[in-house]
C-alpha positions, 0 to 999 in steps of 0.5 A: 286868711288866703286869698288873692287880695290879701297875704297871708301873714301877721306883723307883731307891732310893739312898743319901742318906749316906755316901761314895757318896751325893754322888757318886750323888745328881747330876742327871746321873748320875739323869737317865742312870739313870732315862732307862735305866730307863725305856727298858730295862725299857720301864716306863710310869713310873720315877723316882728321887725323894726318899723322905722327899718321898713319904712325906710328899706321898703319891699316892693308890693309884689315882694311876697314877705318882708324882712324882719329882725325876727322873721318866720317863714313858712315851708310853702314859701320854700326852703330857707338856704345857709345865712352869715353869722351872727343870723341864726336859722331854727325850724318850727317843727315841720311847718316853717323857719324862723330867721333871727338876725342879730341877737341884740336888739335890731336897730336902724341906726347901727350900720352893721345890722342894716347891712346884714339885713340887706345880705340877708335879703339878697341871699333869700332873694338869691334863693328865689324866697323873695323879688330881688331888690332890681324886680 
């Protein structure tokens, strides 16, 4: 949907226990889902992310996406510049860029992937694809 009251993106909400979750909860099976996502309902953001990472690093309302540990922007938003490694940067087709973290499970708990969460951030805001955090 586009609209000015509404955002046009799809957040992917999955289970973080139980028998599904481990099977779930993989790069490969996240980095498929949030691509389709993104391309299908032709989003200008999607993501599949932690939940407990956006609650406690919340976005601004007028941040125009989050953050996710797998996140796919779309080319209307702008071109996604050069990120540190372990990140990996894959397009999807002509329409977008997917941004994978880590490729282990993101977690709020590790230090390592929140800092490399908030460098992430700070690059794509430098890159004028999001508010930076002082906005």
């Amino acid at each position: 949907m586009y609209s000015e009251a509404v955002s046009n993106h799809c957040v992917l909400s999955l289970p973080s226990k139980g028998p599904n979750a481990g099977r779930l909860l993989t790069t490969s099976v996240l980095t498929d889902v949030v691509r389709s996502m993104g391309s299908s309902w032709e989003a200008d953001w999607a993501l599949a992310g932690s939940s407990a990472y956006r609650m406690q690093y919340r976005e601004p309302d007028s941040a125009p996406f989050s953050l996710g540990w797998i996140t796919y922007l779309s080319r209307r938003i702008g071109t996604v510049p050069p990120l540190p490694a372990p990140v990996r940067i894959e397009p999807v087709g002509d329409k977008g860029t997917l941004i994978i973290l880590t490729p282990e499970r993101f977690t709020v708990t590790n230090p390592e992937h929140i800092a490399l969460a908030r460098r992430v951030r700070e690059l794509l805001a430098l890159a004028g694809l999001i508010r930076s955090a002082a906005s």
